[in-house]
C-alpha positions in Angstrom: -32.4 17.1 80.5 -35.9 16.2 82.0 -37.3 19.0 83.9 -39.5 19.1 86.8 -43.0 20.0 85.4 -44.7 19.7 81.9 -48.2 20.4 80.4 -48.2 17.0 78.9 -45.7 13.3 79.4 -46.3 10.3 77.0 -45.1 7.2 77.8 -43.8 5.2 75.2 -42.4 6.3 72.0 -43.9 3.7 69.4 -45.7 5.6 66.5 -48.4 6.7 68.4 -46.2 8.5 71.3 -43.8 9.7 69.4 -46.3 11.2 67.2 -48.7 12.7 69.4 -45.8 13.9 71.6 -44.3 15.9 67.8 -48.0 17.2 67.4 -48.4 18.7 71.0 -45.1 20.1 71.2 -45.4 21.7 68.1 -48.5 23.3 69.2 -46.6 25.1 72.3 -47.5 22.9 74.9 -44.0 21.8 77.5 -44.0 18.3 76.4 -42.0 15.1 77.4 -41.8 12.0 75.9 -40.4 8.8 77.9 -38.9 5.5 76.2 -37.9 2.5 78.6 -35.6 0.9 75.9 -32.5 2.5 74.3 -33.3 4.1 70.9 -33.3 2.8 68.1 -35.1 -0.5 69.2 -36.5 -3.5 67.7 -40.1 -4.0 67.3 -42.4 -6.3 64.8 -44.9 -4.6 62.5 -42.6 -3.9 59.2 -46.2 -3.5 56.7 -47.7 0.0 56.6 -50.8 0.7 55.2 -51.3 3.2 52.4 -53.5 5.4 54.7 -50.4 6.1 57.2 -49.5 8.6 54.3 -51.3 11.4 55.7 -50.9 11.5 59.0 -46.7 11.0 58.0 -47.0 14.1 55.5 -47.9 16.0 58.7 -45.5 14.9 60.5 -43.2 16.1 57.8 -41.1 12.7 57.2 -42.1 11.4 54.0 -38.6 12.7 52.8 -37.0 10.8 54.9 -38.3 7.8 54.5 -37.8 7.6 51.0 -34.1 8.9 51.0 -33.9 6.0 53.8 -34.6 3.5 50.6 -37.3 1.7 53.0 -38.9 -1.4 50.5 -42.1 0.3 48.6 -45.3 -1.7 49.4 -47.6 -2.0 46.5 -50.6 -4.0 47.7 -51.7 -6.5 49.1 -51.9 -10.3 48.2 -54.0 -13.7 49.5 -52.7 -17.1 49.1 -55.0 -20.1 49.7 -53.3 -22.9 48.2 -50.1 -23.8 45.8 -51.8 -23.4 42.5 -54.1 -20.6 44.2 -52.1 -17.4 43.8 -54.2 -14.9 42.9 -53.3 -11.2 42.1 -52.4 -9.2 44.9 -54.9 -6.6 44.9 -52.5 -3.4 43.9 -53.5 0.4 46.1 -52.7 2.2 43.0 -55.3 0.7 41.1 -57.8 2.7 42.6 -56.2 5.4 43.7 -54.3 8.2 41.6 -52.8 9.5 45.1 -49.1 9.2 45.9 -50.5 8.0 48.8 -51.5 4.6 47.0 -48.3 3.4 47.8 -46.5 2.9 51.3 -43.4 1.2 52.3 -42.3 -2.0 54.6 -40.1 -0.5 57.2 -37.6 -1.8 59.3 -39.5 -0.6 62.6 -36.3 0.6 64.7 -35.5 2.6 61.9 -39.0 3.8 61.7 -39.2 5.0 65.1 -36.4 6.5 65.9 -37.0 8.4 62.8 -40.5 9.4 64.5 -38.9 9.8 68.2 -36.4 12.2 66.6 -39.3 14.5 64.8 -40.9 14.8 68.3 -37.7 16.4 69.3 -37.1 18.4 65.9 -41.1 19.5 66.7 -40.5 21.0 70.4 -40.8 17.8 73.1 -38.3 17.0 75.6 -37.1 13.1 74.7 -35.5 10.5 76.9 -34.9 7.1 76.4 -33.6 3.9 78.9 -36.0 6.0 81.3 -38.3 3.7 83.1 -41.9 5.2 84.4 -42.1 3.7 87.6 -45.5 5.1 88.9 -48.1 7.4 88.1 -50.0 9.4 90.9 -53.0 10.6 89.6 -54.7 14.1 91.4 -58.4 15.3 92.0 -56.7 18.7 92.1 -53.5 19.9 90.6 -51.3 18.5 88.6 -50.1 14.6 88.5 -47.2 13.0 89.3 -44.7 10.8 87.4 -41.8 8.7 88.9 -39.2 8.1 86.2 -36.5 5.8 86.7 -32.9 6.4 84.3 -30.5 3.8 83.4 -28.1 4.8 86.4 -30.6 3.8 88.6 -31.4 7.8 89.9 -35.2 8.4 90.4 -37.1 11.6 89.8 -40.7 12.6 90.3 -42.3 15.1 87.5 -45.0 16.9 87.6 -47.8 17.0 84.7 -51.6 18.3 83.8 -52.3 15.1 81.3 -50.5 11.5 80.8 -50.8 9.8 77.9 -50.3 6.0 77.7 -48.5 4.9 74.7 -46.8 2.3 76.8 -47.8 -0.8 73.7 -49.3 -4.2 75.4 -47.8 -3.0 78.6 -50.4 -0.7 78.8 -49.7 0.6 81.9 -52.5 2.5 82.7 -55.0 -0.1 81.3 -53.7 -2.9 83.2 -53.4 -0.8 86.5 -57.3 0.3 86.1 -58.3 -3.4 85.0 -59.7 -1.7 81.8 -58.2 -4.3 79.5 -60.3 -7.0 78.0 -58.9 -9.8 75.8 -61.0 -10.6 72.7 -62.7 -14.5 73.0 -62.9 -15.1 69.3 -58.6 -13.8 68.9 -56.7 -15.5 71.6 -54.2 -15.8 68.8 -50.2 -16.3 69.0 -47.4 -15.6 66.4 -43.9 -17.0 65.8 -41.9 -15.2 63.6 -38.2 -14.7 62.4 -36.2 -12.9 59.6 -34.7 -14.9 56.7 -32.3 -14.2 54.4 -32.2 -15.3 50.3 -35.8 -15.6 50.6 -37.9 -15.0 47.2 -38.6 -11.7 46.5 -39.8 -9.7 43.6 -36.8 -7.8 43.5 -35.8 -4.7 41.1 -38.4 -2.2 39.8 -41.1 -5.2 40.3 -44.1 -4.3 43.0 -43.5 -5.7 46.2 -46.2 -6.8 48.5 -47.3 -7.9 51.5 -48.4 -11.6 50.8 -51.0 -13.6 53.0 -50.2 -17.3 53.5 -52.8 -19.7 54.4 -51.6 -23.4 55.5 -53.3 -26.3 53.9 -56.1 -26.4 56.9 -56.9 -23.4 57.3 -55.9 -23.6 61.2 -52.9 -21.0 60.7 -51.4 -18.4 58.0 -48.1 -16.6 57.7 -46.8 -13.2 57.0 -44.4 -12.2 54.2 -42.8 -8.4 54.0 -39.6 -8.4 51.8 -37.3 -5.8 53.4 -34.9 -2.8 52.2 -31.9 -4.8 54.1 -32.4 -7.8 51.8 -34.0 -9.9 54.5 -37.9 -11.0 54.5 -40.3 -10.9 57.8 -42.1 -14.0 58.4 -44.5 -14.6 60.7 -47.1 -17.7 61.5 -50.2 -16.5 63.3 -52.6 -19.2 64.8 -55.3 -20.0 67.4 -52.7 -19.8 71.1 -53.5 -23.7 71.7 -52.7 -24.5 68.1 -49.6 -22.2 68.3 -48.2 -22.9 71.7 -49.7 -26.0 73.0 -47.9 -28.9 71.0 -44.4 -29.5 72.6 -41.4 -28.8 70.8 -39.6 -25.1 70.5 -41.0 -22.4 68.5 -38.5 -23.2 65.6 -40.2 -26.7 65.5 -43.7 -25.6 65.5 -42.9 -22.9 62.9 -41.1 -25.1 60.2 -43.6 -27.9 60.7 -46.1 -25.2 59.6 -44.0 -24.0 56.9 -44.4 -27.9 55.8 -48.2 -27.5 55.4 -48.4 -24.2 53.4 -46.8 -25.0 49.9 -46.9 -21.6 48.5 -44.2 -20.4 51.2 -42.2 -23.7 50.7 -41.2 -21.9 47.4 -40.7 -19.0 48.2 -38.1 -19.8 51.5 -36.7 -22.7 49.2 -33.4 -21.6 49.7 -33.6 -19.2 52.9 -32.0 -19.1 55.7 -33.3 -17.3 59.5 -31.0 -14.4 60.7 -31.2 -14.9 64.2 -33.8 -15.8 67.0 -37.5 -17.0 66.7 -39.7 -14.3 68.3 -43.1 -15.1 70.1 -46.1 -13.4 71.1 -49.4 -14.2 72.6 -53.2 -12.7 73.0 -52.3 -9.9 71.8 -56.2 -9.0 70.8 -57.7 -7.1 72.9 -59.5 -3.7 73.6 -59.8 -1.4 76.3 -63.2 -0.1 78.2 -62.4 3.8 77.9 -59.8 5.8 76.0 -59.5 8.7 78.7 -60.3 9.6 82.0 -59.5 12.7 83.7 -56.3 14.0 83.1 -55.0 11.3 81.0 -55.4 9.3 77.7 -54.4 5.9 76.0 -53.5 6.1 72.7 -52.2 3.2 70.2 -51.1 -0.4 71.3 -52.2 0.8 75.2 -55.9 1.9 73.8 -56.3 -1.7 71.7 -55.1 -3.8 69.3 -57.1 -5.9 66.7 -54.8 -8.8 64.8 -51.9 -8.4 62.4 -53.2 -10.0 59.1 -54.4 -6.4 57.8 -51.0 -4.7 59.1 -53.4 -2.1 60.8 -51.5 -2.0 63.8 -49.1 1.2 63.3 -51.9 3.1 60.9 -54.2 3.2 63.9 -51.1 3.6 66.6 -50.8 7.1 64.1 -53.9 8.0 63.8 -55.0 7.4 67.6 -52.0 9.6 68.5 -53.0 12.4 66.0 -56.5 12.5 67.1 -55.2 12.4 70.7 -53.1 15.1 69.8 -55.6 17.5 68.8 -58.3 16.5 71.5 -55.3 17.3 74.1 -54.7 20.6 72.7 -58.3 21.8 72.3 -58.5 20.6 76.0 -55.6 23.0 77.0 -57.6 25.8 75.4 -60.4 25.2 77.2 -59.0 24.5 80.0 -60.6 21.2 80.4 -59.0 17.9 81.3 -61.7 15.9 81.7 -62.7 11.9 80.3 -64.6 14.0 78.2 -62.8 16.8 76.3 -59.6 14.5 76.2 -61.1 11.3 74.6 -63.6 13.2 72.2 -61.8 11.6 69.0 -62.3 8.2 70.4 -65.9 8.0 69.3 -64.8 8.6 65.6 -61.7 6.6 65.6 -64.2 3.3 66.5 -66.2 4.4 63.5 -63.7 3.4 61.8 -62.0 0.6 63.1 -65.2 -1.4 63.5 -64.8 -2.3 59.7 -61.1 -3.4 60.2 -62.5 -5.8 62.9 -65.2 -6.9 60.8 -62.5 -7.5 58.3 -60.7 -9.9 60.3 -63.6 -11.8 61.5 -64.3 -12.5 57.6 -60.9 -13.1 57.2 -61.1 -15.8 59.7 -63.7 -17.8 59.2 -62.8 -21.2 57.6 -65.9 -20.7 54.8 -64.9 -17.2 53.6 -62.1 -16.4 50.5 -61.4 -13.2 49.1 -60.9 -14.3 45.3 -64.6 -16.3 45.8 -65.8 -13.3 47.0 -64.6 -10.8 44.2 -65.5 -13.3 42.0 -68.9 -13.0 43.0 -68.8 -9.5 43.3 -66.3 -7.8 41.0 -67.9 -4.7 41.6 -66.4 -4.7 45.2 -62.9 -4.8 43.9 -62.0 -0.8 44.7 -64.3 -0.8 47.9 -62.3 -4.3 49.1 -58.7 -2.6 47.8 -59.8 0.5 50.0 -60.4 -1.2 52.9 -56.8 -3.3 52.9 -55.1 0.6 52.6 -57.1 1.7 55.5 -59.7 4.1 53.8 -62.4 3.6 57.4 -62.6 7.1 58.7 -63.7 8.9 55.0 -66.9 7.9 53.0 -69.1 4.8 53.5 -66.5 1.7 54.2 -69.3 -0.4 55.6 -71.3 -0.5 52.0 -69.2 -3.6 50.8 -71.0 -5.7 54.0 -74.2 -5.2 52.5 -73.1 -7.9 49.5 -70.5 -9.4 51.9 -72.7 -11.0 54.7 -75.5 -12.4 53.0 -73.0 -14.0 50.8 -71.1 -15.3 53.5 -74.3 -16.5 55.1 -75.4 -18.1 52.1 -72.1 -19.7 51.3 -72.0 -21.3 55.1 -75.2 -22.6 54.6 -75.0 -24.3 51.3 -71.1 -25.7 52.6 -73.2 -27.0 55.7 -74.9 -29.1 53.2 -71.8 -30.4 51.6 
């Protein structure tokens, strides 16, 4: 039952909600967390990266996962071409930490695992519950209008709103604080298939990188614990969208230019609809402002090729999590006190952007790379498990940019 007044409401319980909303809750703080869709619900992003590990463990539901039987994710791999398969580049060879291994999840499961622990940890929960408004106060506490599935309407009062509303960003878009990233106006098409290649048994599974033959596109590939695999084409929008025929068209004619995932769907077969999404890169200008905060797919999102996507909705919700706490402490809700992790958390992602850019560009290739640079092998390896926020990530770009730079040059000459 949804009361009438709360120290904190987040909207939207993806990863990041669900966990910041566990996290506040559990410090003592009158909490409510608000989903629109029924729970459990379907949502893309099955690859975790290793680094997730920690802020799970605080969560308390590394257990559970595991008795769930979710697919273990070993590493990463990069396919170029056909006869270009190199190694996948495997976590645990440069880490000792149980850590060095995550899963590929199926995301309803996943969340309403997470949405559950935010009620086990204290917060009020409520799903098919629609947040119609937001009424922001110089004084006082805000307003929220909530909507239920029956249709009734109720207005609750709050001192700090947290946006985990995903690429609805609600308060983003309201405030024009979005901004769409010029160099990833990318789109995806994606589907499930079943009796696709796997490595089955006690083999490693991975999360394999598919280029096509021109470079213009690549796919995902994340065997699942329910038998079936996640497959996904990513491309420039124009290249994607713009070229007539239904997205089932544009993604097997793909599939037709990018041998090494010929093989391995030889004999598969989709389970159900073709899914689509477009320029979904973007960031925002501010985390916070005063008396509220945007946290994971609401505060930015980069690309899906690194599987970043819920390792940073986690982390920006336990970050948030703390600053909001502190704030309560202190008695200060301003832009300030509440988005005082932000500064840290783009330490960090700047290298998972960089990342992508490489990643990217037509001239670049991982395997050239570490073939030029062995020595980069653990540095490159912690960067794909998400090891930004510790250390010095950014020392591999010392080697990697003049290389790059040099490489571009001398296939300019070509």
């Amino acid at each position: 039952m949804v009361g009438n007044s709360y120290d904190c409401i987040v909207i939207g319980a993806g990863p990041a909600g669900s966990c910041c909303a566990a996290l506040v809750a559990e410090a003592g703080l009158r909490t409510l967390l608000v989903e629109r869709d029924k729970m459990p619900r379907f949502h893309v992003g099955e690859s975790l990266m290793p680094e997730t590990f920690w802020t799970l463990d605080r969560l308390g539901v590394l257990n559970e996962m595991k008795q769930i039987g979710f697919t273990r994710k070993n590493g990463v791999q990069f396919v170029q071409t056909a006869d270009d398969e190199t190694p996948p580049f495997y976590f645990d060879e440069h880490a000792e930490h149980e850590s060095a291994v995550t899963f590929h999840v199926q995301r309803a499961e996943f969340d309403k695992l997470l949405f559950d622990t935010a009620l086990k940890r204290g917060a009020t929960i409520t799903d098919e519950t629609t947040v119609v408004d937001v009424e922001f106060k110089k004084n006082g506490s805000h307003l929220v209008s909530l909507k239920t599935v029956d249709g009734k309407t109720k207005q609750v009062a709050t001192k700090i709103v947290v946006d985990a509303s995903g690429q609805q960003s609600l308060i983003a878009n309201r405030n024009q604080l979005k901004e769409v990233n010029p160099h990833l106006k990318k789109a995806a098409i994606w589907a499930y298939f079943k009796n696709a290649i796997v490595n089955g048994g006690c083999n490693p599974e991975v999360t394999c990188v598919l280029h096509t033959k021109s470079k213009e596109a690549w796919f995902w590939y994340v065997p699942l614990s329910d038998e079936t695999v996640s497959v996904g084409l990513v491309g420039d929008s124009d290249f994607i969208l713009k070229r007539g025929g239904s997205p089932q068209q544009t993604f097997n004619t793909e599939v037709g230019n990018c041998p090494g995932l010929q093989r391995r769907l030889r004999d598969a077969q989709p389970v159900g609809k073709f899914y689509v999404a477009k320029d979904f890169s973007y960031t925002t200008t501010q985390a916070s402002g005063a008396g509220w905060v945007l946290i994971g797919d609401a505060y930015g999102y980069i690309d899906p090729v690194f599987c970043s996507g819920v390792f940073l909705a986690l982390k920006s919700g336990e970050l948030a999590a703390d600053a909001i706490i502190d704030s309560f402490y202190r008695n200060d809700f301003s832009a300030e006190s509440l988005g005082r992790w932000a500064d840290k958390f783009e330490d960090g992602v700047q290298w998972i952007r960089k990342l992508v850019q490489c990643f990217y560009d037509k001239d670049f290739s991982f395997s050239e790379f570490m073939q030029a640079h062995p020595e980069h092998a653990g540095k490159l390896t912690a960067l794909f498990a998400g090891k930004v926020f510790e250390g010095n990530p950014g020392a591999i770009f010392d080697d990697l940019d003049p290389w790059l730079e040099n490489l571009k040059g001398a296939n300019a000459l070509t």
